[in-house]
N, C-alpha and C positions, 0 to 999 in steps of 0.2 A: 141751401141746407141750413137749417133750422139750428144752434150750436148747444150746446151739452148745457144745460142748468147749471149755474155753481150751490155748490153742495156747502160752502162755507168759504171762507177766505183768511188769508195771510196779512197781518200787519205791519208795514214798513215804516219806522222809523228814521228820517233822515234829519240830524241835526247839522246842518253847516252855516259856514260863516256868517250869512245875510238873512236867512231865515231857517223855519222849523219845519217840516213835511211830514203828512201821515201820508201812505198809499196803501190801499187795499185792491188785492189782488185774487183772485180765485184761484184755486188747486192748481189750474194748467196756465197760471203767467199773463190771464186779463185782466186788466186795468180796470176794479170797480169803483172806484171813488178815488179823488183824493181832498186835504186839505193845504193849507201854506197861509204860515205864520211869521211875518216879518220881524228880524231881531237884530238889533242896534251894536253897533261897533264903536267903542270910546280910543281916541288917541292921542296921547299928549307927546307932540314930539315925535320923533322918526322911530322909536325904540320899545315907545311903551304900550303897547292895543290887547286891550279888554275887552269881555263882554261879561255883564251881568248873568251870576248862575243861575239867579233863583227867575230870571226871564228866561232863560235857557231852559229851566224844568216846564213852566207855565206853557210855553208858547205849546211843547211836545204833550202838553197833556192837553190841551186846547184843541191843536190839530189830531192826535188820537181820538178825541170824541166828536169832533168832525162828522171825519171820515167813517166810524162806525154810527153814527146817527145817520148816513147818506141814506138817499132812497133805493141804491142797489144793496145795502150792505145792512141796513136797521133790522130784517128777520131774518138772518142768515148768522149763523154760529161762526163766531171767532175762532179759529184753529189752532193759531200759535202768533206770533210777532217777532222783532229784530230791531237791533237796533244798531246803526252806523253814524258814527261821528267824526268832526275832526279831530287829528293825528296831530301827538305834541303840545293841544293844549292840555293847560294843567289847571285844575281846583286842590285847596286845600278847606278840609269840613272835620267839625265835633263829630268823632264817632259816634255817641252818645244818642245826639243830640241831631243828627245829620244836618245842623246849622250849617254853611259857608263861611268859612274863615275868611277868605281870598275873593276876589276877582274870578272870572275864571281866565288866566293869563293867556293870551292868543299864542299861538303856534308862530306867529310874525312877529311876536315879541322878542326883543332883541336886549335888554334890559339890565340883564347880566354878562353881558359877552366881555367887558373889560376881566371881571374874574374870571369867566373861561380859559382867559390866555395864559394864563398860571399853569395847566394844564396840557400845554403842548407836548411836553415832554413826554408825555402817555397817549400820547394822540394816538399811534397806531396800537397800540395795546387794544384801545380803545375800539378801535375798528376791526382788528383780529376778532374781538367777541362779540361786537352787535353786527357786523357789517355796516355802521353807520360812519358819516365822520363827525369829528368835533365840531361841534355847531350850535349855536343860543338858541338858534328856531326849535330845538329839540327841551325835551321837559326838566332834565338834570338840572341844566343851569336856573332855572324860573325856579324850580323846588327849592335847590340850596337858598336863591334871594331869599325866599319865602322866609326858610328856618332862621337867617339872619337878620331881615328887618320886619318883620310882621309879629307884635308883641301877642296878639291874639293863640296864632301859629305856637308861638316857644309859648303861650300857657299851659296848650293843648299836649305839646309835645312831653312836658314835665311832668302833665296826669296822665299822661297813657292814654289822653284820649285824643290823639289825632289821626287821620287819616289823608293822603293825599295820595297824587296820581294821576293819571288820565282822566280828561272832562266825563269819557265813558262809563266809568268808574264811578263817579261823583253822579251822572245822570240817573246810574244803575239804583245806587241805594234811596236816590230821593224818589224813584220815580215807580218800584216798585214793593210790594207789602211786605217781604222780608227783607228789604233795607238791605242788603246782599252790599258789600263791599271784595269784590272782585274784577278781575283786569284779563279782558282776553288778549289775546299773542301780538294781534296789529295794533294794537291802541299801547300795551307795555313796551312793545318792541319801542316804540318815537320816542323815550323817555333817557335814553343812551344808560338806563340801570339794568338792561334786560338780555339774557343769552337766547339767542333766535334758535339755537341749538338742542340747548336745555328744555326752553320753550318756561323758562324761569327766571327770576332774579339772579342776575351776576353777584355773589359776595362780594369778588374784589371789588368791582364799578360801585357797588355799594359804600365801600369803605374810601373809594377814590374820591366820591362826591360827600362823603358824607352824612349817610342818609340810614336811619334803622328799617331791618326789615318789617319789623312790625310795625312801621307809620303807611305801609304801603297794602295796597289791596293784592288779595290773592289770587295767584293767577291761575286761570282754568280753560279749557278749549276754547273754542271759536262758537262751537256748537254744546251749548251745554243749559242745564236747567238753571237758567239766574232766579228767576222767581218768578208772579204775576204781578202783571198792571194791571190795575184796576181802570176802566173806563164806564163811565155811568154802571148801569147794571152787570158789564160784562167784567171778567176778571180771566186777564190772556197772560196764559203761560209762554214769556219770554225767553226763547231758544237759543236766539243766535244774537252777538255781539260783536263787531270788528270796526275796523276804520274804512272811512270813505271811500280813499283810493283802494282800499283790497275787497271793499266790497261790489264797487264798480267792474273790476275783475270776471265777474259771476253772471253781470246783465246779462249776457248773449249766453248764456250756459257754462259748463265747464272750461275754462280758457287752455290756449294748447301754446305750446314752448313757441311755434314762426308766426303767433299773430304780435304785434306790438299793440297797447290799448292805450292810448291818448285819452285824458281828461282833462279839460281846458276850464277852470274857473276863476278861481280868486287867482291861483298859482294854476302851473300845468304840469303834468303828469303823466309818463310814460311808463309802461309794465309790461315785461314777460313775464310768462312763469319760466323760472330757471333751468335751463337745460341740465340736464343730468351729467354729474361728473366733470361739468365746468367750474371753475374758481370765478368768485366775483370780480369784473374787470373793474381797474381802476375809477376810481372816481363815479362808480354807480352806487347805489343802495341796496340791501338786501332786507326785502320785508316779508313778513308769514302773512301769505295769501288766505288760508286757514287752513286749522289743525282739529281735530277731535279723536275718534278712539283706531282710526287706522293709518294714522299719522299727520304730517302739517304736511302741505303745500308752498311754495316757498317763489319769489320774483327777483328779477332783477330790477331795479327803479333808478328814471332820473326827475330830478325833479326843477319844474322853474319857477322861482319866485315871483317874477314881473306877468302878470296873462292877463287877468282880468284887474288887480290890483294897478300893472301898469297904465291899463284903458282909462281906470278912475284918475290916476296920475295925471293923464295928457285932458282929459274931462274940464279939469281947472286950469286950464292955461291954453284953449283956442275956444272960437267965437261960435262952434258947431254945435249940436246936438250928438254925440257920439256914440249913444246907442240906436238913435236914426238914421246915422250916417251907416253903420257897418254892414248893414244891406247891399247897399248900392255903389260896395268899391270894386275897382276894377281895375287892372292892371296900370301901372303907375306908365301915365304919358309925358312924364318929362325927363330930359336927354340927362338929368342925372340928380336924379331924386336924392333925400335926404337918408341919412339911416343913424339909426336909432341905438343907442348906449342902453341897454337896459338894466342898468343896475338896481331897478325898483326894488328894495326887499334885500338888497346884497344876492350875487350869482349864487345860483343851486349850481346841481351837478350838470357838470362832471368840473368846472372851476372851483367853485368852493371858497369865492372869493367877497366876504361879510362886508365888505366896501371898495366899494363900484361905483364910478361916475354914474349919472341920469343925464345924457346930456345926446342933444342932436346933433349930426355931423353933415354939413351943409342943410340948407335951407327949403321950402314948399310951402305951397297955404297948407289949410287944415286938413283937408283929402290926405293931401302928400304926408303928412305930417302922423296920420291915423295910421296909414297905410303901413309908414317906416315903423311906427310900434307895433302891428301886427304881425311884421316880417321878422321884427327882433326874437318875437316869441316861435314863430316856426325855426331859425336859426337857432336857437338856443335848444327847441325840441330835437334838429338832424343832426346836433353833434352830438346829445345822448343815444339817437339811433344809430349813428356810425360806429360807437363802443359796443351795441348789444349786436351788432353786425359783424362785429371784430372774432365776435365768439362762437356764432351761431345763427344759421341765415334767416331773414324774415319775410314771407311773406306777404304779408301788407299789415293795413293800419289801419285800425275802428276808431274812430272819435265822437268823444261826448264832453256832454258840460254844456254852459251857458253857451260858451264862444262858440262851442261848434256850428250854430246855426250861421253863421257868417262864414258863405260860400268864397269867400277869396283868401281866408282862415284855410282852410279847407284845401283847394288849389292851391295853393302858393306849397301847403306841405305834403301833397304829392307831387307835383315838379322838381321840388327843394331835394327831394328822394327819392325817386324814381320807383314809387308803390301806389297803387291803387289804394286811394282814404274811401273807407266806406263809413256813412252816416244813418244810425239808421232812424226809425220813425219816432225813435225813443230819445230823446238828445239825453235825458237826467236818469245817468243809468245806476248812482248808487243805490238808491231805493228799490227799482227792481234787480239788484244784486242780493239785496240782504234778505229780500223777498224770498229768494229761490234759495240759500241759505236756509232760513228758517221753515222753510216748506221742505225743510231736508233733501234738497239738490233734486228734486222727481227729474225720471227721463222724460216722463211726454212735457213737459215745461214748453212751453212756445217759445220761439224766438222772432223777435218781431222784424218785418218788414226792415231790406234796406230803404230809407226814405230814397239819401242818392247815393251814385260812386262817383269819385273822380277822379281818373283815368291820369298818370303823370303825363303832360307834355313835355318839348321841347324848351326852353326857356335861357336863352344866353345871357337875357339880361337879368334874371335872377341870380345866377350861378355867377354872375361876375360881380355883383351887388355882395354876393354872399363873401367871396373869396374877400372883397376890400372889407368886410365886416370880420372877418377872420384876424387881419391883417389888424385893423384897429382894436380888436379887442387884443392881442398879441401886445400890442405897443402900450395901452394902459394896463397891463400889467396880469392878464388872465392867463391861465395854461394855454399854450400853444398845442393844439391835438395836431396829429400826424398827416391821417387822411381826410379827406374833403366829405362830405355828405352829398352835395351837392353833384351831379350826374356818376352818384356811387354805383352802387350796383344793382344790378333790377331784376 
């Protein structure tokens, strides 16, 4: 059968940490072109990681005119477009002027966490109104450094003319003709200024951080008219705006309360949407899936620091090739392999714990060595599913992102939890999230092919690997959770 002509297509904007992606898509969820734009990460020290904004703007208008110059996509009418970014980073820009004041401050940036601790005292207050906890990776604390050492920053702030916020925010106004300084619900939510409730700025958290509301962008749906990009000839009304993890959410269609959605890149990420009438379990996140004019959507989220960042970690310090190697691993053959501390980043959820050993716990070559970091990161994934399990059952488990293509990635965390991981043909599912987003959710959308599933096994020796992983993370000093993950329940 001969397939239906595209009648025009959808623009996907995907800015994350390593590079920039256009994808263009037709009405029903095919894949017409894409581009991919490589972009540079600066880091000075454990604490401080940058990227350049105005490389940030270029590379996304680069790969937008790509991808609409393609041969499937050049006489075919642009529909609408979307844009998903990372969560938590922050730019500071001349309203004015839409110049960059700042960096744009990495979401990994940790820079201000000494003044964070001043703070504790308000910590749950703090999480009563965002569902977040206190934490550097989030945009508050990078903002306040901002307003304190950045002479640029306090000139702007003096004449009324500054703005900051979410990289989305900053991408929003450079990137489109009415300069549009606005902040949708997932990108303001990371900024720990924002009520997920409200779907607004917190006053207090405002006045906690010290922060004007009028330095901050305006906050409006998920799904809303930000303005038009301009790409060579064409000029695309941009519809939809959120953060990567909630637009990933959306790949496979509307997401349902028993699936869990793993996304494995820099850091790794778990998501329900929030079962109704449930409270936020300890030590998860609570972020807006998306909202527009018949309400938000809302998740429960854990999140892990070390996944891919940790892969680059172990990169500089064995003899291997390690994105060649992650092919070809296979259940660890020695009578008692090494395991892996992964404090890369400081512990995400459900610990919460900004300093964390990095360190091995007995010895392997390189193989072994790979292996023990990629098991760190399924372990640290089954104890965020054993909280969202605590509450409401799941299931199974979709994965995407870079890592998901590494099949023992994959196995180890369906064993690890006794659910079917399904993989599908799509590994990089933000862009077709924000796609189906800004194509205003259609029903006939396709859903692509599972590439594979894999099926939990049996596994003693993982489940006892796991348990002394528990056991050691317990003794340097992480939260002790209750129940096991490990041959939980199925």
């Amino acid at each position: 059968m001969v397939s239906e002509p595209a009648r025009g297509f959808v623009l996907a904007l995907d800015q994350g940490g390593h590079a920039s992606r256009a994808v263009a898509f037709d009405t029903r969820g095919r894949e017409l072109a894409a581009a991919h734009v490589p972009v540079a990460t600066s880091r000075d020290g454990a604490d401080v990681v940058e990227q350049d904004p105005v490389e940030l703007v270029r590379s996304l208008q680069v790969a937008a005119q790509d991808a609409c110059d393609a041969e499937a996509t050049r006489t075919l009418p642009a529909l609408s477009a979307g844009l998903a970014t990372q969560r938590s980073t922050i730019v500071c820009w001349e309203r004015s002027s839409g110049r960059a004041l700042t960096s744009a401050i990495s979401w990994q940036d940790r820079r201000n966490a000494a003044w964070l601790e001043q703070l504790k005292t308000v910590a749950t207050a703090i999480r009563e109104t965002t569902g977040l906890v206190l934490s550097p990776h989030y945009g508050a604390s990078k903002l306040r450094w901002c307003l304190d050492n950045v002479p640029a920053v306090q000139r702007a702030a003096r004449s009324n003319d500054l703005a900051a916020g979410p990289l989305a925010s900053f991408l929003l106004s450079r990137l489109l003709e009415e300069k549009p300084v606005m902040a949708d619900p997932a990108n303001a939510s990371r900024t720990l200024l924002f009520d997920p409730e409200l779907l607004d700025w917190s006053q207090s958290l405002l006045d906690v951080f010290g922060v004007d509301r009028g330095q901050l962008p305006r906050c409006v749906p998920t799904r809303h008219q930000y303005g038009h990009l301009p790409a060579g000839r064409r000029r695309i009304a941009l519809v939809a705006c959120t953060g990567d993890q909630s637009a990933a959410a959306f790949a496979y269609g509307p997401p349902r309360e028993s699936l869990a959605l793993v996304n494995v890149g820099t850091g790794a990420f778990v998501q329900r949407v929030a079962p109704a009438g449930v409270r936020l379990p300890d030590g998860l996140l609570l972020s807006v899936l998306r909202s527009d004019a018949s309400g938000a959507l809302r998740s429960h989220e854990g999140t892990v620091n070390g996944a891919g960042s940790a892969i680059d970690w172990l990169a500089g310090r064995v003899a291997i090739d390690v994105e060649r190697a992650l092919p070809t691993l296979a259940r660890p053959s020695a009578a008692d392999p090494p395991l892996f501390m992964n404090g890369v980043g400081g512990l995400g959820a459900p610990y919460w714990k900004p300093d964390f050993p990095v360190e091995f716990i007995g010895g392997g070559d390189d193989l072994q060595l790979l292996a023990a970091v990629l098991e760190s990161v399924v372990f640290l994934l089954s104890v965020n599913l054993e909280v969202m399990r605590g509450v409401a059952a799941l299931d199974r488990i979709v994965i995407s992102g870079g890592l998901a293509r590494c099949d023992y990635l994959c196995q180890t965390l369906a064993d690890a939890n006794g659910l079917v991981v399904e993989r599908y043909a799509l590994p990089e599912a933000t862009a077709r999230g924000i796609a189906f987003l800004a194509a205003g959710e259609p029903a006939d959308w396709l859903v692509p092919d599972i590439e594979r599933s894999f099926a939990p096994a049996t596994n003693p020796a993982l489940a006892a690997r796991y348990v002394r992983w528990r056991s050691e993370m317990a003794h340097r000093g992480a939260v002790a959770l209750s129940r096991q993950a490990v041959g939980g329940r199925r």
